[in-house]
N, C-alpha and C positions, 0 to 999 in steps of 0.2 A: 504494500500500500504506500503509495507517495503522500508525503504530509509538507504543505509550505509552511516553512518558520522562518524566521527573522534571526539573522544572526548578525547583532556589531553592524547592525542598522542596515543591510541588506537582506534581502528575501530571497530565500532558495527551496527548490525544489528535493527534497531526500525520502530515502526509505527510511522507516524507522521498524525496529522491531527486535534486534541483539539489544543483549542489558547494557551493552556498551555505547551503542546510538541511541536507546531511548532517554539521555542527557546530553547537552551539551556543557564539556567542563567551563571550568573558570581557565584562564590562562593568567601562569603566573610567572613574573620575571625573577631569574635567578642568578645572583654574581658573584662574580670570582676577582676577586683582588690581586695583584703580586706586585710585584719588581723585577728585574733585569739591568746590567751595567753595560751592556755594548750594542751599538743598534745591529750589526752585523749579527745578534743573536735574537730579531726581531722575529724573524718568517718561524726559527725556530719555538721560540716561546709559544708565541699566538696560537701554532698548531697543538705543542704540550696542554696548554691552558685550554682550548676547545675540548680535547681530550678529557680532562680532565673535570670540566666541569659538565659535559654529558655523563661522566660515570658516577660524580657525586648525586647528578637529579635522578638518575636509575637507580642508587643504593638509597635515595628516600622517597621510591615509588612516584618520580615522574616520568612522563618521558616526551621529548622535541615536538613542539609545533612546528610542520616541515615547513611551511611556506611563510614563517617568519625570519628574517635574517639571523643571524648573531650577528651583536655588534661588539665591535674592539674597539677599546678606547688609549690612544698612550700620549704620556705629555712626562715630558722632559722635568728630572727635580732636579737642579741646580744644588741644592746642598748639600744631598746625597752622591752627587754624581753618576745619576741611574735614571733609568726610565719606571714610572708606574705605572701600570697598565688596567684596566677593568677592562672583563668580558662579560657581556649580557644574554641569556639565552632565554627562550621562551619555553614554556612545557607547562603539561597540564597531566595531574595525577591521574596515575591508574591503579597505583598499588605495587608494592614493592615486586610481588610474586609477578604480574602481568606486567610491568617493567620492561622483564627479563623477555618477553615474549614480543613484543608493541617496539615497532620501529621508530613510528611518529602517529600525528594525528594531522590533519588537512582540516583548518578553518575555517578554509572557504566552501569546501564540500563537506563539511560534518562527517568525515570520514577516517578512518582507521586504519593502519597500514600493519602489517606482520611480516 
């Protein structure tokens, strides 16, 4: 059965009927703070810290909203002589156990991915 609902002020057409479509989550932003001293270890970090902060939202039962960015943020500390960096990632719970299983979730199609 096709049900129109409204999602983040657009209307779309979906099936509902898994315990997992008959909600739409919350989406919630999750950040990852650090440091780094040399820009030449920028590409590398950025990739560590994505990493890393997908596996921290899967060990407290979220997991990626795919068709929202991650955002990387870095600005120069002068005192320090190092760069700090913030990464932003979007995700919406499923549950630690269904984590492990749930690739992502698509917000614009209310939809579920394995």
């Amino acid at each position: 059965m096709l049900t129109l609902l409204t999602v983040y002020g657009r209307q779309i057409w979906t099936r509902l009927g898994s315990s997992m479509a008959d909600k739409i989550p919350s989406i919630t932003a999750k950040i990852l703070e650090g440091t780094f001293k040399s820009d030449a270890d920028m590409a590398d970090q950025q990739s560590k810290a994505h990493e890393l902060i997908e596996r921290m939202m899967r060990e407290s039962g979220y997991v990626p909203v795919l068709n929202m960015a991650t955002q990387w943020y870095v600005e120069w500390n002068s005192e320090n002589d190092s760069y700090d960096y913030t990464i932003v990632k979007y995700g919406v719970q499923t549950g630690k156990r269904k984590s492990k299983t749930i690739t992502g979730w698509d917000s614009d199609l209310n939809k579920w991915y394995t």
